[in-house]
N, C-alpha and C positions, 0 to 999 in steps of 0.2 A: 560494463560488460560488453563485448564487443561480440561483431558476428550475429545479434541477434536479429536484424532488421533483415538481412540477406537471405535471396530466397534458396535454397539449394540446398541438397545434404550438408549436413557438418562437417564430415572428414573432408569433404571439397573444400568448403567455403571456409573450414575454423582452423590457422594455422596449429592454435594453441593446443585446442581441445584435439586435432590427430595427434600432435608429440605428448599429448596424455595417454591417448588410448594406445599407440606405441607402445610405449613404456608399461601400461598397466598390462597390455595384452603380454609383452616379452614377461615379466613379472609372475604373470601367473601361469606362462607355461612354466618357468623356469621350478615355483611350486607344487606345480600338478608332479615334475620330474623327481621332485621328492620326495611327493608323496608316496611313490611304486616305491623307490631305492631307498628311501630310510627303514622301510620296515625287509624290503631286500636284505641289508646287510644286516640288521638287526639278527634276520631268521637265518640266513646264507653262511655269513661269515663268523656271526657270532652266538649260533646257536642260541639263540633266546629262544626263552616260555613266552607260550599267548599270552602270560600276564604283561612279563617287559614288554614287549609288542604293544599292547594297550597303553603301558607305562609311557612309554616313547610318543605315542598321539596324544594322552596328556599333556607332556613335560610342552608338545607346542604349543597347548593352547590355555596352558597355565596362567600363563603374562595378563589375559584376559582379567583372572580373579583376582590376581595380583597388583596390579597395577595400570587396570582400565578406567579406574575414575579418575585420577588425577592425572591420566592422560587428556581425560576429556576437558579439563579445567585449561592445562597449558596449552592445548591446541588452539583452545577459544582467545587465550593471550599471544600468542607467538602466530608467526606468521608460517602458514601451513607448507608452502612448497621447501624452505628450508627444512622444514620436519622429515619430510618423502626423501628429502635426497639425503641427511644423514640416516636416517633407516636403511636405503639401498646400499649405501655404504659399507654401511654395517654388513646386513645379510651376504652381501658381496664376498667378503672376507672369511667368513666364517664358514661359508657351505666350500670355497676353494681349500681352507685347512683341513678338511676333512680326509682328503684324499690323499694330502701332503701328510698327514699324520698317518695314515696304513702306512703308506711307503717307510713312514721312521720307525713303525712298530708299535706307535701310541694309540691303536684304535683298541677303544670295549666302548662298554655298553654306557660307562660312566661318560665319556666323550663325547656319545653321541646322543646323550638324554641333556647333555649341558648345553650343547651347539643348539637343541632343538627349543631349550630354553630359551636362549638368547637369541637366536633369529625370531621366536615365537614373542618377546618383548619388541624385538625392531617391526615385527610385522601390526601391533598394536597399536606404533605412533603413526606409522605411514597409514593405515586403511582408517582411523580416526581423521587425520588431517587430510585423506584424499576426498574421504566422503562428505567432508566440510569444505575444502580447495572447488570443488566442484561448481555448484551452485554461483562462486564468483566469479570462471571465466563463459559460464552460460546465462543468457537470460531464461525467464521462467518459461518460455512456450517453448525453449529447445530441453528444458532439462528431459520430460521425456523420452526424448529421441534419443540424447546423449547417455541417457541411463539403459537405456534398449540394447547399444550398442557395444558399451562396454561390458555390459553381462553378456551380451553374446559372441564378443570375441573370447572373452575369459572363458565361455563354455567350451567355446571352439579353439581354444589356444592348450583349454586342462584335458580336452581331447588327446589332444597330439603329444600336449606333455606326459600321460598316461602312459600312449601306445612306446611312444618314446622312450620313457625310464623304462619298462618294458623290455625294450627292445636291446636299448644300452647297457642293460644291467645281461643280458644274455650274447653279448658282442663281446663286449669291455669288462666287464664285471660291477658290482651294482656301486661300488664307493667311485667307482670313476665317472656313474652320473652324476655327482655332485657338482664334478668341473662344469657340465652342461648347463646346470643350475645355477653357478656363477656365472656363466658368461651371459645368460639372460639378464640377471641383477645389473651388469653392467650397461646391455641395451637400454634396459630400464634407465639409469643413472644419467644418461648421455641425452637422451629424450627430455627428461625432467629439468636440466640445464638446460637446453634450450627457450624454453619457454619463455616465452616474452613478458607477459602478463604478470606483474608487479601487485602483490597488496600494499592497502594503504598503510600508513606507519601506525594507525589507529588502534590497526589486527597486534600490532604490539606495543601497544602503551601500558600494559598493566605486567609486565613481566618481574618489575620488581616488587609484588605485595609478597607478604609476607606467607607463612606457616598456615595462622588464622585464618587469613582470607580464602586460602585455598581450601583451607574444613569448610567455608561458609557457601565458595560454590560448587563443592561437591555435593552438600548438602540442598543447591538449587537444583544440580540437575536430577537429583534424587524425586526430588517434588515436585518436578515439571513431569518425571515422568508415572510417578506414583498418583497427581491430582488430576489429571487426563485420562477418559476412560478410554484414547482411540490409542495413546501409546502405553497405557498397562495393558491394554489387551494384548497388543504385537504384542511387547515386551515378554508378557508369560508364554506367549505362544512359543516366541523364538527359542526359550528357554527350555521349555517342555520338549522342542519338535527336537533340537540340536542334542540334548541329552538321548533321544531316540536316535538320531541320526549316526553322532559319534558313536554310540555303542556297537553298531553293527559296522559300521563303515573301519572301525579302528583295528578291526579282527578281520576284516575280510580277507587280506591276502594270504593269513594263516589258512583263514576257513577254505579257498582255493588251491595253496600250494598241500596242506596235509589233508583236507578232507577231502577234496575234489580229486585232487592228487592231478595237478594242473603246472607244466613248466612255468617259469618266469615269464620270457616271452608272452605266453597265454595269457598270463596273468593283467599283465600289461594291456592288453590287445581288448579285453574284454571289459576291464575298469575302464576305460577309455571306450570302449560303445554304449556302458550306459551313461557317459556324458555328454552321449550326442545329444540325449535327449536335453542338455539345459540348451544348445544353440535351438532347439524346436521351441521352446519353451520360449526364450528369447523372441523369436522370428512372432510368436503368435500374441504375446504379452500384450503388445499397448492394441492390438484389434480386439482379440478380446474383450478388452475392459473400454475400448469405444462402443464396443456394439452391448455390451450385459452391464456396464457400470463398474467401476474398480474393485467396489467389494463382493460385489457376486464371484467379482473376475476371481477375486483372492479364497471366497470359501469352495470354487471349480478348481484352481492349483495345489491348494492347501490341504485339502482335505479329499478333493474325487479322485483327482492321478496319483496321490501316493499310495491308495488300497492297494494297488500291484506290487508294494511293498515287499506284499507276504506270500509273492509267488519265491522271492534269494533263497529261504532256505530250501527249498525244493530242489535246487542247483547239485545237477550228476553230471558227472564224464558224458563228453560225444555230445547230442543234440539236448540233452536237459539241461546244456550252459543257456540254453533260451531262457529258460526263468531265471538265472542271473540277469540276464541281459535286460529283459521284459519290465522286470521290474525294477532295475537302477534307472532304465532308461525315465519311466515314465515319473520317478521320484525326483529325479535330476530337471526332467523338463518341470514340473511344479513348484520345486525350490526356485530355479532361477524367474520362473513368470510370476512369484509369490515377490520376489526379491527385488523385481523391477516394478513393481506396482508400487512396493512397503517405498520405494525411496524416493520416486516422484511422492508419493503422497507426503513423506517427512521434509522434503528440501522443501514445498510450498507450506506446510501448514507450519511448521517451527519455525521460530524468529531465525535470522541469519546468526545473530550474537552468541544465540545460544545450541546453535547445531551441532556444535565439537562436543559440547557437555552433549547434550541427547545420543548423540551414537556412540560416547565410549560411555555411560552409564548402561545406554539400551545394551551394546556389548559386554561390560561387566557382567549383569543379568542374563539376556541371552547364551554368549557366547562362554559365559563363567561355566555355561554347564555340560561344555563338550570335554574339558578333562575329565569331569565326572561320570559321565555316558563312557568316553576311551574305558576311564580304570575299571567302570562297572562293567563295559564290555569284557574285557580283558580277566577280571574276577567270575563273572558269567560260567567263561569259557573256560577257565579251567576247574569249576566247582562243575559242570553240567555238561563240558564235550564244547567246540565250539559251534557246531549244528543247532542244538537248542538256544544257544547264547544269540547265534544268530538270528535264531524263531521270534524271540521274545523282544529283542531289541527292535526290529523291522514292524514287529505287531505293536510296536509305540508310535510309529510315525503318524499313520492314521488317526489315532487314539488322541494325540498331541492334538489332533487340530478341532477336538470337540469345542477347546477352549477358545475359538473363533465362533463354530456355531451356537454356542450359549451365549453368546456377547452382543455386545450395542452391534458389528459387524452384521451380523444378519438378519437387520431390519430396517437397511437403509440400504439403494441401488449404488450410492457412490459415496465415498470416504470423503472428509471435509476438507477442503482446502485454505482454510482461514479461523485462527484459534477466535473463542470468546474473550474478550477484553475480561480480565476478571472483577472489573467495580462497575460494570454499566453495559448495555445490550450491546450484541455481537454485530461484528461489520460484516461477518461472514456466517459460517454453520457453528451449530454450538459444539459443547464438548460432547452432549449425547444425543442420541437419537428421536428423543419428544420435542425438538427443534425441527425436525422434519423439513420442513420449507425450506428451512434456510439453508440447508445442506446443497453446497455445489458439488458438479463434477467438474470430470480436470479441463474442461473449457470454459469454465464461468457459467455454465447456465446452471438451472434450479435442477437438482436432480430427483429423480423419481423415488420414492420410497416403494422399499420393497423387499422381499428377503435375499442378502446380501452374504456377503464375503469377507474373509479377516484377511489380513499379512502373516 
């Protein structure tokens, strides 16, 4: 790992690690631009029900339940940055067809529930293998700065990309922000080649096992994260909170453009202020958790700043877009300072071998439950109005995160950084909380017990 001895910011001193954040940052604008313009042309051009609309945030994040665990198996075999750059490839192609297909007369709903499929599978191998790639071009005293950084340019990149799609889709019309969206994938692609930074040949020595093997380490990452009580807890939290999240998140531009009765532009403009709040979130995340300890840090993210949740559906024409705003903001800053704690904590405590299976299993689980949150949104909304759908969905996010305060998470000042050897006494803190003592925080010292915070 290189750059870790050097004293200076990262993006100064780490060539590698800025042509990652580059590329991640160009990445997720180019996504946030989607995120406005898919359900745009969805409801604009193809008059879809709030169900498609919902249908459509599913089909992206389907991939997850679909095909997240034996992502996380071949990413643990193959060597990670080749993964990232045919996934950009991929997405690359597929979001520029889009607009080339209006032009030929092939756009419906079918079209665009398939593209969202299949960007939504490329997007599964790349954030798998980046959140594994990581860890090897950073030593461990920079992973948190490096992880601060890149969640808060993403906050601050799905900003712009927000206002952006927004803006594009009311300039241009919303299928021709997709061109926008590709030419980010492409930043992205061009960054990621550069890189200097080489794995060893080791990250791919097992690429040819067979069928079997892959059932057997599916089956590991299953039980690394099912026999650990600090990643079943994430784990169901993430699950719980994302099934809350998707469901109101997947309906909102419907809930803005027919119940608010809000232009595009607006629409745009105002998704994109409450994700200023992840770059706040971002900026405060690792002070926080120096000064209150990581897991306080995480049941104060998790659970205190999302109660403003349940000011969205409140959200009227004129100055009551404040409680849209009020409360994406302060959910967005919680997600992202929830998200930057959850990953330094998982890049030190997890084996390096086995962190590609940990994040597409913990993904499988977690992230398996944001189509189902989309469709239940989407079903909500046209059994109930989307106003109530909205109500009920937002009044889960809060609710979601009991399952931290009931946990080993809030009896200890800081999260472990070093797993229990499973046949003989721990080098570090154990897997639960009557280990006390041994529990470090993230500078090595003995951390203090006390009531604490989940991911």
């Amino acid at each position: 790992m290189s750059g870790g001895a050097v004293r200076g910011g990262l993006l100064r001193r780490h060539r590698d690690f800025r042509l990652l954040w580059c590329g991640e940052t160009a990445g997720k604008f180019g996504a946030s631009v989607t995120g406005v313009a898919m359900p745009l042309i969805a409801v604009s051009a193809l008059d879809a029900s709030t169900f498609e609309v919902g249908l459509l945030s599913a089909s992206a994040w389907a991939p997850w339940l679909l095909i997240g665990l034996p992502v996380g198996v071949w990413v643990d075999r193959w060597r990670r940055r080749p993964i990232m750059l045919g996934a950009a490839a991929v997405s690359l192609v597929l979001f520029a067809f889009v607009p080339v297909a209006a032009r030929l007369g092939w756009l419906s709903m079918g079209l665009l529930l398939a593209v969202a499929l299949l960007t939504g599978a490329a997007a599964v191998f790349f954030q798998t293998a980046y959140t594994a790639y990581l860890p090897s071009i950073l030593a461990p005293e920079d992973q948190p700065e490096g992880n601060a950084k890149l969640h808060g340019s993403a906050s601050a990149a799905q900003i712009a990309g927000l206002g952006s799609g927004g803006l594009i889709a009311q300039l241009a019309g919303a299928v021709n922000g997709l061109f926008a969206n590709a030419a980010t994938f492409l930043v992205s692609l061009l960054c990621l080649a550069g890189i200097r930074h080489r794995e060893p040949r080791a990250a791919a020595a097992e690429t040819g096992r067979g069928t079997g093997a892959l059932v057997v380490d599916v089956r590991a990452g299953v039980r690394l994260i099912a026999g650990d009580p600090w990643f079943r807890t994430l784990t169901l939290f993430g699950a719980a909170s994302n099934l809350a999240l998707m469901g109101y998140q997947s309906i909102q531009v419907d809930f803005l453009i027919r119940d608010v009765g809000l232009a595009p532009g607006a629409v745009g403009t105002l998704v994109a202020a409450t994700s200023a709040g992840g770059v706040a979130g971002a900026f405060v995340a690792r002070r926080v958790a120096d000064r209150i300890g990581t897991a306080r840090a995480m049941l104060l993210f998790e659970l205190g700043l999302p109660v403003a949740a349940l000011l969205i559906p409140l959200t009227v024409r004129g100055a009551g877009v404040l409680f849209f705003v009020t409360g994406g903001f302060f959910v967005s800053a919680g997600v992202v300072a929830g998200n930057i704690v959850k990953s330094s904590f998982q890049q030190r405590y997890c084996p390096p071998e086995l962190l590609g299976r940990l994040t597409a299993t913990g993904a499988f689980l977690g992230f398996g439950t944001i189509p189902l949150g989309a469709l239940l949104g989407g079903a909500l909304g046209t059994v109930l109005g989307t106003r109530p759908a909205i109500a009920v969905m937002a009044a889960g996010v809060p609710l979601a995160a009991l399952i931290l305060f009931f946990s080993p998470v809030r009896r200890v000042r800081d999260l472990p950084t070093e797993r229990r050897k499973p046949d003989g006494p721990a080098d570090g803190p154990a897997d639960g909380p009557a280990d006390g003592p041994r529990h470090r925080d993230g500078r090595g010292q003995p951390a203090r017990l006390g009531p604490d915070a989940g991911a």
